[in-house]
N, C-alpha and C positions, 0 to 999 in steps of 0.2 A: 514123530514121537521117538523118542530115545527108549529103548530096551536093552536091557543089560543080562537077558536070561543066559546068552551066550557066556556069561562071565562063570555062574551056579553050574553048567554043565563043563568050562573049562576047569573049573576048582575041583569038580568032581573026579574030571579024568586024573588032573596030577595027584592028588587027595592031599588037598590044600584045604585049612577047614575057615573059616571067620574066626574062632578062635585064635588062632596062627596068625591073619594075619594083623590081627589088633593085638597080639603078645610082641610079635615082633616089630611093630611100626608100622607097620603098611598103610595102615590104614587107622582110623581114629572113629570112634563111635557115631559121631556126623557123619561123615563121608560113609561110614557101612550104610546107616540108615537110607542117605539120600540112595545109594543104589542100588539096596529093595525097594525104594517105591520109585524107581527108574526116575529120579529128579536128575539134573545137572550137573554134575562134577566138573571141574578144572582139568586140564590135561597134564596138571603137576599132582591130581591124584592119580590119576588114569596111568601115568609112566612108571611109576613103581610098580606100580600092583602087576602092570607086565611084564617087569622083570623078573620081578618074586615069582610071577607064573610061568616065565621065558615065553611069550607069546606077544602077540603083536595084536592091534588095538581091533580086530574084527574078529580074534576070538575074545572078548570081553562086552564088548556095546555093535550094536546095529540101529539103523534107523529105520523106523516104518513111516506109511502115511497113517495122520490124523484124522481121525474117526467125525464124522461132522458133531457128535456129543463131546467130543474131547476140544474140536474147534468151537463151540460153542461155551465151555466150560474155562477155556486161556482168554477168551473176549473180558466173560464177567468180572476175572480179575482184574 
């Protein structure tokens, strides 16, 4: 499972807000969305936002194991 909480604690340390980065380009109101609900992003959203943050991509997204309820829930789709 993709999580991106790593991302909301890296924003915090530099005090980078959402705001910011959707004023400045970074990002676009889909791409925010999809990674509060840790959906999929492209690695040509994922490369700016690390710049903007000067960080590299393991302080922004981690991967977990899938929950057999979360395995069970990507089947139905």
């Amino acid at each position: 499972m993709i999580d991106f909480s790593p991302l909301w604690a890296t924003m915090k340390e530099k005090g980078v807000t959402q705001y910011r980065l959707l004023q400045d380009g970074i990002l676009d109101n889909r791409s925010l969305s999809a990674l509060k609900h840790d959906k999929n992003v492209t690695l040509l959203t994922l490369e700016p936002l690390c710049k903007a943050l000067d960080c590299t991509l393991d302080a922004i997204v981690r991967f977990t194991e899938d929950t057999e309820n979360e395995k069970e829930e990507d089947a139905a789709h």
